[in-house]
C-alpha positions in Angstrom: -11.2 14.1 -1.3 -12.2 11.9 -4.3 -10.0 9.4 -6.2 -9.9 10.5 -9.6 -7.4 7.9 -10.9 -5.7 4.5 -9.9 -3.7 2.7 -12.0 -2.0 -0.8 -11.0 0.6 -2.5 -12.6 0.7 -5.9 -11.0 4.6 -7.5 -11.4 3.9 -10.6 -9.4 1.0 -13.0 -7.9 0.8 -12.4 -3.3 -1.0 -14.9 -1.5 -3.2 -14.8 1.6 -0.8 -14.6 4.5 1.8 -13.0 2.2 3.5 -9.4 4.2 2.8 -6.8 2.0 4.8 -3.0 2.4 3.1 -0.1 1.1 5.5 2.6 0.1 4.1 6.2 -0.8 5.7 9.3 -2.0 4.6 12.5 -3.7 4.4 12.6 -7.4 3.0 15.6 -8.3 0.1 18.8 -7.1 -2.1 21.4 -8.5 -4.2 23.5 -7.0 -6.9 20.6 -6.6 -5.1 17.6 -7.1 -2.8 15.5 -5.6 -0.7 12.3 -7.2 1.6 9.7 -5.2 3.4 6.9 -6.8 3.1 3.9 -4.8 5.6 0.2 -4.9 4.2 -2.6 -3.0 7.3 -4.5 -1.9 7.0 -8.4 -0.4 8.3 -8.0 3.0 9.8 -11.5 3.4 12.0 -10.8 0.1 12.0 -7.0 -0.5 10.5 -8.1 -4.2 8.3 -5.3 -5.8 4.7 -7.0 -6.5 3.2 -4.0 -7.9 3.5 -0.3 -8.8 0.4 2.1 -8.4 -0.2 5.7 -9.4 -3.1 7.3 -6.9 -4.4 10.9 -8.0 -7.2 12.3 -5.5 -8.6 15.5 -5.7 -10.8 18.1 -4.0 -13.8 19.1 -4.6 -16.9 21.6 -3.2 -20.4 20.6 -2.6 -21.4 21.1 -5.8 -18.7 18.8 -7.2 -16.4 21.5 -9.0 -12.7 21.6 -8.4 -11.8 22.8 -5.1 -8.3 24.3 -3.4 -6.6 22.2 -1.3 -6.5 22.9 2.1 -3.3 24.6 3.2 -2.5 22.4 6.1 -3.0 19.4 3.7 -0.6 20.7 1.1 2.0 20.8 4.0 1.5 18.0 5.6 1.8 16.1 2.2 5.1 17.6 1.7 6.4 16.9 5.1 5.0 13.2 5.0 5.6 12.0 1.3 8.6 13.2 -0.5 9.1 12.3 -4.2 9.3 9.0 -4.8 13.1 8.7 -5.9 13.2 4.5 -6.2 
């Protein structure tokens, strides 16, 4: 798997020390990609810091666009569902 995109929007300054929460869900697949929204949250005041969009795809030995591997396809529907916040 390769990242093919990350974008950040950054909605407020952490500092070292600072509890950070990570919060994933499922944005969108084809048959080589998949997307996940992400909202990193302050743990201390539940404030949002950030938002991030991840896309990662797969891809063969000779870099071309691959199919996802069944087993990853479930287990990223099982894990991560849609992002609803």
């Amino acid at each position: 798997m390769n990242v093919a995109r990350l974008d950040i929007r950054y909605l407020q300054a952490t500092h070292l020390g600072d509890w950070l929460e990570v919060r994933t869900g499922a944005r969108q697949m084809s048959s080589h990609r998949m997307g996940f929204d992400q909202r990193i949250v302050l743990l201390e005041t539940g404030q949002v810091v950030a938002d991030a969009i991840t896309d990662v795809d797969c891809r063969d030995e000779n870099e071309k666009p691959a199919p996802i591997p069944a087993q990853l396809v479930d287990a990223y529907f099982e894990a991560l569902p849609p992002d609803n916040e």
